[in-house]
C-alpha positions as CSV (number, residue, x, y, z in Angstrom):
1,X,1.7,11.9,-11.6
2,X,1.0,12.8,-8.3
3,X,-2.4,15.0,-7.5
4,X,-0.3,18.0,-6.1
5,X,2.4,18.0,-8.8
6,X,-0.8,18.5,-11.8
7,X,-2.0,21.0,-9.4
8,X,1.2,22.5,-9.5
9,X,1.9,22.0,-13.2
10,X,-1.6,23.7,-13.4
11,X,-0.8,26.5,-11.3
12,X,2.4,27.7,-12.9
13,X,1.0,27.6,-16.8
14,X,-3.1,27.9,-17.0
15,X,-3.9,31.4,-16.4
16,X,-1.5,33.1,-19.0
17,X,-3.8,34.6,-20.7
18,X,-3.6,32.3,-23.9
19,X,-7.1,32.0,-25.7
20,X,-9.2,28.9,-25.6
21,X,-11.5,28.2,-28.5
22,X,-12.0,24.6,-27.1
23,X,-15.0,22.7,-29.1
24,X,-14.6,18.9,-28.2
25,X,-12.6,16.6,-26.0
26,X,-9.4,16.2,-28.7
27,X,-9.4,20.1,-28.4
28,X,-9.4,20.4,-25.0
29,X,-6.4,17.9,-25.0
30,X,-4.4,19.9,-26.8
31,X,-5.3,23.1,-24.7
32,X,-3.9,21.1,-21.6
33,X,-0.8,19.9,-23.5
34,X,-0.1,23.5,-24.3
35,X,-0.6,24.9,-20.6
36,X,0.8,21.9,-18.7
37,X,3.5,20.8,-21.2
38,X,4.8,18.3,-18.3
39,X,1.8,17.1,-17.4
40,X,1.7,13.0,-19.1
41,X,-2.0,13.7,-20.3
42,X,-3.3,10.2,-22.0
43,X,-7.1,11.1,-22.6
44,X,-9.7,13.2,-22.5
45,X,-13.0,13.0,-22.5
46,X,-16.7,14.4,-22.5
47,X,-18.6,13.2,-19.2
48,X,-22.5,13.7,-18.2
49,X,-22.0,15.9,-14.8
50,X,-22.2,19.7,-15.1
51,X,-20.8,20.0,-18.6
52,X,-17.0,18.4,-17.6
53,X,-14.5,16.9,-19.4
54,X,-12.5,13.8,-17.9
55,X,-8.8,14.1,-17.8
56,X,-6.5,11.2,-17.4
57,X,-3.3,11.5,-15.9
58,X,-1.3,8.7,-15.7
59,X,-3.9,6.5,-13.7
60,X,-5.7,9.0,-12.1
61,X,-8.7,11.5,-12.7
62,X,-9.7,15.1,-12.9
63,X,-12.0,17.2,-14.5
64,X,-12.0,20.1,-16.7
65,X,-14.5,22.6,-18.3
66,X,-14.7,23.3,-22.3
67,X,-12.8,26.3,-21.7
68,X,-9.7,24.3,-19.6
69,X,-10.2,27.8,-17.1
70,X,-9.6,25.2,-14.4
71,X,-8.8,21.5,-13.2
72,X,-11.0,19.8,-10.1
73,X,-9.1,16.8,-8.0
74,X,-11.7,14.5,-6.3
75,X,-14.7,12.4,-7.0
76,X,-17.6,12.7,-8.3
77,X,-20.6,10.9,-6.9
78,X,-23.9,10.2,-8.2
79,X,-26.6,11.0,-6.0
80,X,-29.0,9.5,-7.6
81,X,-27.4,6.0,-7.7
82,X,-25.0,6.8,-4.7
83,X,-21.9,5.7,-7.5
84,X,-18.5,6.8,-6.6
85,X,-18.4,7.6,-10.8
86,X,-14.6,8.4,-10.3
87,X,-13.8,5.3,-8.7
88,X,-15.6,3.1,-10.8
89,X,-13.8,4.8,-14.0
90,X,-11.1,4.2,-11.8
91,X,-11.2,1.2,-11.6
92,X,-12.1,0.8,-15.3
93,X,-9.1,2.6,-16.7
94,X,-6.0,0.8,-14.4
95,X,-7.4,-2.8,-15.2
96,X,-4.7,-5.0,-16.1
97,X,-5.9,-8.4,-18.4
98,X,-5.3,-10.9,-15.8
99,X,-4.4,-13.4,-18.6
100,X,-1.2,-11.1,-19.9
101,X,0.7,-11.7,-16.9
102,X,3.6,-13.1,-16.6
103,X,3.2,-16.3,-14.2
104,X,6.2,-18.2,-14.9
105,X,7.7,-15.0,-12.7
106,X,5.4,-15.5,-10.0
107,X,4.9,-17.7,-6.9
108,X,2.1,-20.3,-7.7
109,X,0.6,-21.2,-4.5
110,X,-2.6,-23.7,-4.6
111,X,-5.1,-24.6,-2.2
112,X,-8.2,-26.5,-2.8
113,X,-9.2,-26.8,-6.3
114,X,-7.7,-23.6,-7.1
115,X,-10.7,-23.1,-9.3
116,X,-10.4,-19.0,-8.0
117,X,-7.4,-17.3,-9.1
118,X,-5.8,-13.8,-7.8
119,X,-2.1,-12.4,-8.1
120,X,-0.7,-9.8,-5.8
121,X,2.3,-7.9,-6.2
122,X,4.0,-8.2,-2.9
123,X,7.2,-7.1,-0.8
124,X,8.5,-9.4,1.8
125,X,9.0,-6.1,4.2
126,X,5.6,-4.8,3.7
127,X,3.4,-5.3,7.0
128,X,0.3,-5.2,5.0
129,X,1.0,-7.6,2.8
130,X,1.9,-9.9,6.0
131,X,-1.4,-9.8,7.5
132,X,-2.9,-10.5,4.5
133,X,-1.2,-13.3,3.8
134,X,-2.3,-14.2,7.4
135,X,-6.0,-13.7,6.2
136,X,-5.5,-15.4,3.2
137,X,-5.3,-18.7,4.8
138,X,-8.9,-18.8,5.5
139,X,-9.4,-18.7,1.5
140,X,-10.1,-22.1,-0.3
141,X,-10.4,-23.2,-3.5
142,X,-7.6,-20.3,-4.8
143,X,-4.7,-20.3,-6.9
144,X,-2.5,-17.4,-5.8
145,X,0.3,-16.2,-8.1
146,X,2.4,-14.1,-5.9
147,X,4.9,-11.3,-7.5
148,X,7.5,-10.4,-5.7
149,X,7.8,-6.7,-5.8
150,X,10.3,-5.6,-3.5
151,X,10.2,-1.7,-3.6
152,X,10.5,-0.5,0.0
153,X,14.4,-1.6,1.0
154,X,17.6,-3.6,-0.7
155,X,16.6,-6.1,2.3
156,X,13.3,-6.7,0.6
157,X,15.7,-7.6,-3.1
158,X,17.7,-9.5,-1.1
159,X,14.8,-11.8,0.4
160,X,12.9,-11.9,-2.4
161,X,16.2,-13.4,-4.4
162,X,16.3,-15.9,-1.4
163,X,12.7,-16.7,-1.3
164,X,12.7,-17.1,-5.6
165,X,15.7,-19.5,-4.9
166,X,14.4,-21.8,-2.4
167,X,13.9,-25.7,-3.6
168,X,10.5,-24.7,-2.8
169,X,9.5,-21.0,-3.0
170,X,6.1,-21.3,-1.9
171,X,7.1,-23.0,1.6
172,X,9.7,-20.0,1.7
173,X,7.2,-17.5,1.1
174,X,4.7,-18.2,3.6
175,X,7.3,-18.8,5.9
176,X,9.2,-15.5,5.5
177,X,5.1,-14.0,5.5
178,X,3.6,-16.0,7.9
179,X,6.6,-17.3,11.0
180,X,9.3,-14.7,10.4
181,X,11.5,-17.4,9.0
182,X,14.7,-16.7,6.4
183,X,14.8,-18.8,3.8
184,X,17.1,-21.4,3.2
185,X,19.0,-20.5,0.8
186,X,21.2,-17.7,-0.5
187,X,20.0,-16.5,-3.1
188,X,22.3,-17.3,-5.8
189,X,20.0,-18.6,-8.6
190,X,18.7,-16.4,-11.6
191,X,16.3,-13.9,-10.5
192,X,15.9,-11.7,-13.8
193,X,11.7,-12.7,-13.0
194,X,12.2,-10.4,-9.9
195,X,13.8,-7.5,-12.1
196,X,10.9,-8.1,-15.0
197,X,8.3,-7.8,-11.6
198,X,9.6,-4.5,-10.9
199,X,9.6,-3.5,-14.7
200,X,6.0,-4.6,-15.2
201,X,4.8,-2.6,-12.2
202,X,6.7,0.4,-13.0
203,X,4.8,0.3,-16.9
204,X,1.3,-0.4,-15.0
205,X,2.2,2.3,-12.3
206,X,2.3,-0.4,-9.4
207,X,3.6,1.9,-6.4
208,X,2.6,0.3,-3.1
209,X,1.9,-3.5,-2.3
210,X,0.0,-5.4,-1.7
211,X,-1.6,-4.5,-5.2
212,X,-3.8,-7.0,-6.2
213,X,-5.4,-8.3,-9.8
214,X,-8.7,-10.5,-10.0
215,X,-9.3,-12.3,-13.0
216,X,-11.5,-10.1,-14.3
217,X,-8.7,-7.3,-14.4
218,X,-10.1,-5.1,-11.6
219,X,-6.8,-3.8,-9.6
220,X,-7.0,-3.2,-5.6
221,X,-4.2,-1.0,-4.2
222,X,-3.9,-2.4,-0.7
223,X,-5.0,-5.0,1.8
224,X,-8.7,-5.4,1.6
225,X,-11.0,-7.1,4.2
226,X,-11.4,-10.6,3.2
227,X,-14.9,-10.9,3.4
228,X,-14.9,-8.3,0.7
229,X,-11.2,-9.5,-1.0
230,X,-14.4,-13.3,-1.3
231,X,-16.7,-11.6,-2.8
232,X,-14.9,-9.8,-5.7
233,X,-12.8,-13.5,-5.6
234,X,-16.1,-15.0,-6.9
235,X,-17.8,-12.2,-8.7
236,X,-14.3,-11.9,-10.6
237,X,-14.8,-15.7,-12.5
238,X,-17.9,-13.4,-14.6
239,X,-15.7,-11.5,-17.3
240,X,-16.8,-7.4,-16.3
241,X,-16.7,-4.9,-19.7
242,X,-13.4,-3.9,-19.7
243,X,-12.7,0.1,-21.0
244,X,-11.6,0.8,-24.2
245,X,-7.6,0.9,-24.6
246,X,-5.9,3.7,-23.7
């Protein structure tokens, strides 16, 4: 749920007057259910900054008090350890086990040892995704597994079902990414994988591309510099904690 339709949600049903006896975080749950009815609410939770409760909202954050007389969009940082706390959780809750994913639907592309390994859910229209498939070249030892994900036009289904039906769909890929070329064929071939792409990122809340998934689950929404997209490359092949299920 986007931040302004909570806010809205918020706005139209929290301030009716109903009493709060709100004594712990499953309490507080039910409070919200009760004042924003439409409002997808998944968990709840007591945090250690100025008495606030965590809300979580279909992949994203905000913060309550006991009393739910309010709801706060934004991070909260540290300033003691300078940690973006909301992003980190962030990035904690919306981690997707690298291992469950579906690779016989994706593009395998191998260079070097391919010891590293990365998939990114990608549209064949999206600029971004183009110039980071441009930076990407620079990257050894990688196995990328590239979904295609085409979510911004029918053009983008309709090169993604040429691009899966190439006799060699990773040549077709960087091509279409990297030299602006078609692929060679016409698409006719079976391309329920692209379909199941597009399911899986609608159940995981995958809404721009490139998204991209280390091994160790973290999940980056856009292109990232690469000499940061290296670093969480090789930090990724140590296992992180991963959060408890939702």
């Amino acid at each position: 749920m986007r931040i302004s339709a909570l806010l809205a949600a918020f706005g139209a049903m929290a301030f009716l007057g109903m009493p709060v006896l709100a004594q712990d975080a499953a309490q507080i749950k039910a409070d919200l259910k009760k004042k924003m009815p439409e409002a997808p609410i998944d968990t709840v939770r007591k945090i250690p900054y100025g008495g606030l409760f965590e809300v979580l909202v279909g992949g994203e954050i905000f913060y309550t008090d006991e009393k739910t007389s309010f709801i706060v969009a934004g991070p909260i940082v540290d300033l003691k350890t300078k940690e973006n706390v909301t992003e980190t959780r962030l990035r904690q809750v919306n981690a997707i086990k690298f291992e469950t994913l579906p690779f016989d639907s994706a593009i395998k592309i191998v260079r070097g040892n391919g010891s590293r390994k990365v998939a990114i859910f990608e549209d064949p229209n999206c600029g971004y995704c183009k110039r980071f498939e441009r930076d990407l070249q620079g990257i050894s030892d990688i196995t990328v597994y590239v979904f295609l994900y085409p979510i911004l036009s029918q053009d983008s289904m309709e090169k993604s079902k040429a691009i899966w039906c190439a006799p060699d769909r990773g040549k077709a890929w960087l091509d279409a990414m990297l030299r602006e070329s078609a692929p060679g064929s016409d698409g006719k071939c079976t391309t329920t994988p692209i379909d199941q792409n597009l399911a899986l990122g609608q159940s995981k809340r995958i809404n721009g591309t490139p998204t991209i998934i280390f091994e160790n689950g973290e999940r980056i929404p856009g292109a990232m510099q690469i000499a940061e997209f290296e670093k969480r490359l090789t930090a990724a092949k140590t296992p992180a904690p991963t959060a408890s299920a939702k």
